[in-house]
C-alpha positions as CSV (number, residue, x, y, z in Angstrom):
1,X,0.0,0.0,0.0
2,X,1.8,3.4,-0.9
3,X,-0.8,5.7,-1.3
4,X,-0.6,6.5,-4.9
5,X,2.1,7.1,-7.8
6,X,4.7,9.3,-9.1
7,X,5.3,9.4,-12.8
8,X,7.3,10.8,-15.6
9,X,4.4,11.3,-18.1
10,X,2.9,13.9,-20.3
11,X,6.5,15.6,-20.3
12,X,5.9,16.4,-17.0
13,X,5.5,15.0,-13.5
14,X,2.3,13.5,-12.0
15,X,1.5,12.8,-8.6
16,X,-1.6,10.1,-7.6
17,X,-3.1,10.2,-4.7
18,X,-5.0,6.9,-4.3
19,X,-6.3,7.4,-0.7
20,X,-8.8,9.5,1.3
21,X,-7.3,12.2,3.2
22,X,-3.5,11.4,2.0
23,X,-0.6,13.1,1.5
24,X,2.5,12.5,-1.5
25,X,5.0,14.4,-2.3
26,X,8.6,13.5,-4.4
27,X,11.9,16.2,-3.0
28,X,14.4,16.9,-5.6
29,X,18.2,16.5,-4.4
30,X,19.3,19.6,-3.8
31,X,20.1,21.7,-0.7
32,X,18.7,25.4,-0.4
33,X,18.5,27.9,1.7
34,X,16.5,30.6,-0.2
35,X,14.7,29.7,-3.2
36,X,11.8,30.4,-5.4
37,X,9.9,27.2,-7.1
38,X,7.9,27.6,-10.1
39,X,5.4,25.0,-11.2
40,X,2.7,24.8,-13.6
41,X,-0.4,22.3,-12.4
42,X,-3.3,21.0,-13.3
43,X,-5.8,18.4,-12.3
44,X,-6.1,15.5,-14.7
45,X,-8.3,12.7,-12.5
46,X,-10.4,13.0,-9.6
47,X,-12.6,15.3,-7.1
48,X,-11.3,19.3,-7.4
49,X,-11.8,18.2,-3.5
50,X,-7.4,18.5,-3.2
51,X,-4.6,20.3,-3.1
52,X,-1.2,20.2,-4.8
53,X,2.0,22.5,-4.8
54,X,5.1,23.0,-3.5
55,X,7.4,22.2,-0.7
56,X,10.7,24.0,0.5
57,X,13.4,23.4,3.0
58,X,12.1,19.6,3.3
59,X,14.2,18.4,6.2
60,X,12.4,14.6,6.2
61,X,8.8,13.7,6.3
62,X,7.8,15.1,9.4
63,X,9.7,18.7,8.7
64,X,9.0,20.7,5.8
65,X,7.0,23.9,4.5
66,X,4.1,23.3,2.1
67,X,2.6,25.4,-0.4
68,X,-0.8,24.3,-1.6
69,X,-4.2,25.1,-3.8
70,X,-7.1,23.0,-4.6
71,X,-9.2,23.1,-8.0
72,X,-11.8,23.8,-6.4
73,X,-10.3,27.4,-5.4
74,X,-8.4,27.6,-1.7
75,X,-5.1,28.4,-0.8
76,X,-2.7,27.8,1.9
77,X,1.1,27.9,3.4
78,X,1.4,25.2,6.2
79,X,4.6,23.7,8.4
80,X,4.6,20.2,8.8
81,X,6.7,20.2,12.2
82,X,7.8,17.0,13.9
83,X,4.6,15.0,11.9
84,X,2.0,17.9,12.7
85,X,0.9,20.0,10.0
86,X,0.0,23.8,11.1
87,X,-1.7,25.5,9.0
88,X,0.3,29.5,8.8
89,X,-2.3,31.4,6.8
90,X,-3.5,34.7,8.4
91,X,-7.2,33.4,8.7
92,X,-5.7,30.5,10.4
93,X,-8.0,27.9,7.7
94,X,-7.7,27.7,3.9
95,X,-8.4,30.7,2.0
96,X,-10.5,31.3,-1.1
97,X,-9.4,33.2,-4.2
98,X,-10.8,33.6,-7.7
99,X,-7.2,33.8,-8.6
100,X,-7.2,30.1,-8.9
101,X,-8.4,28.3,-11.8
102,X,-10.6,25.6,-10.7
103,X,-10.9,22.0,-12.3
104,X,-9.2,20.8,-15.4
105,X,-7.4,24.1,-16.4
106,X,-3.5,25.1,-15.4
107,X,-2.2,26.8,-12.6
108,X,0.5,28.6,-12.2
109,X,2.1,28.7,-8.6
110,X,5.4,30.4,-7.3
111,X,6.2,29.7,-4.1
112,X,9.3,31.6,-2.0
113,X,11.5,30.9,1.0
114,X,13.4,33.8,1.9
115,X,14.9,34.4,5.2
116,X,12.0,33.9,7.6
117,X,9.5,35.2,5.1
118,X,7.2,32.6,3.0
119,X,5.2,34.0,0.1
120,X,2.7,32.5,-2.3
121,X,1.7,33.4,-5.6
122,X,-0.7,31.8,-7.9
123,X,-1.3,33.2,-11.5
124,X,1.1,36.3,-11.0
125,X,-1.2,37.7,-7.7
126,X,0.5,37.4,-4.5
127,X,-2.2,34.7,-2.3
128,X,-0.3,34.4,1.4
129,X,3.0,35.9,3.4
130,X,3.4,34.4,6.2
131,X,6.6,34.4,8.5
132,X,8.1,31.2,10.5
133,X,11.9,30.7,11.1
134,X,11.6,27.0,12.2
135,X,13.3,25.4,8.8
136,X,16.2,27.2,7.5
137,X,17.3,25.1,4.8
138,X,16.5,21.4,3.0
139,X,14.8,20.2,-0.6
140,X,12.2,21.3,-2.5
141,X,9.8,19.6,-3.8
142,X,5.8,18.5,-5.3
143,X,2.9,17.5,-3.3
144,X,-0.4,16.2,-4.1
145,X,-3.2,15.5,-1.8
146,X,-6.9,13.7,-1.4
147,X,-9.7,14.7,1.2
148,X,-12.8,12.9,1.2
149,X,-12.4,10.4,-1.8
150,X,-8.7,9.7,-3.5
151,X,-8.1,9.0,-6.9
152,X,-6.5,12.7,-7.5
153,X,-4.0,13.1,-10.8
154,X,-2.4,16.2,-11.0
155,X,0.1,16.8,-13.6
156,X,3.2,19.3,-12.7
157,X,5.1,20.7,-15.6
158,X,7.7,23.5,-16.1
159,X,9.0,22.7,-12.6
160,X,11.7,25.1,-11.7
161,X,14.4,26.4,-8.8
162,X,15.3,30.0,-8.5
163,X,17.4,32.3,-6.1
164,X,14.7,34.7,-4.9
């Protein structure tokens, strides 16, 4: 039982997430302090009841920042800290935007660790800043995720690692 699959496909990356209310991600190798990951993404199976995005300064599987949206239009910056996921957006609960493409159509995220500050952006409009000095370095990385019914497919493409 793993949860679900990561592919090369589509001349991108897909992540499926098999399960109800499951998380999988794949890290890159890399080290960074400050970075800014770009991403393309868009749903290609399932309920647009998800989220997908980013991760940065991924120390293991129990220490890592996530950046995520859903298709069905909510954003949110959490910190996965010693296995429990807190969620940092100011409303302290996912937030909604019109910003986000919902269902089968492509999503542009940026997500940056700078210093203490994280920031996302979806479709060139700044989402969420939120500040947290916890993780100061590790990988980056993808991340897909199911809430009441699995069989999520979302298709990454155009992945890329910046300096901020």
């Amino acid at each position: 039982r793993t949860g679900g699959e990561i592919k090369f496909e589509y001349e991108g990356i897909t992540i499926r997430v098999d399960y109800p209310n499951f998380m999988f991600w794949t890290i890159n190798g890399g080290i960074y302090t400050d970075s800014r990951i770009e991403v393309d993404a868009v749903l290609l199976e399932g309920p647009a009841d998800d989220n997908f995005g980013v991760i940065c300064r991924f120390k293991d599987s129990d220490n890592f920042y996530g950046f995520v949206i859903s298709h069905d239009g909510y954003y949110g910056i959490f910190k996965m800290a010693d296995g429990t996921l807190n969620l940092l957006n100011t409303t302290s609960d996912l937030s909604y935007s019109d910003v986000i493409q919902q269902g089968g159509v492509v999503n542009h995220i940026s997500a940056i660790c700078k210093g203490d500050t994280l920031s996302l952006t979806v479709n060139g409009a700044l989402l969420e800043e939120a500040t947290d000095s916890l993780f100061t370095k590790g990988q980056n990385g993808l991340l897909a995720s199911a809430y009441q019914a699995g069989g999520v497919k979302v298709l990454f493409d155009n992945y890329q690692v910046f300096a901020p």
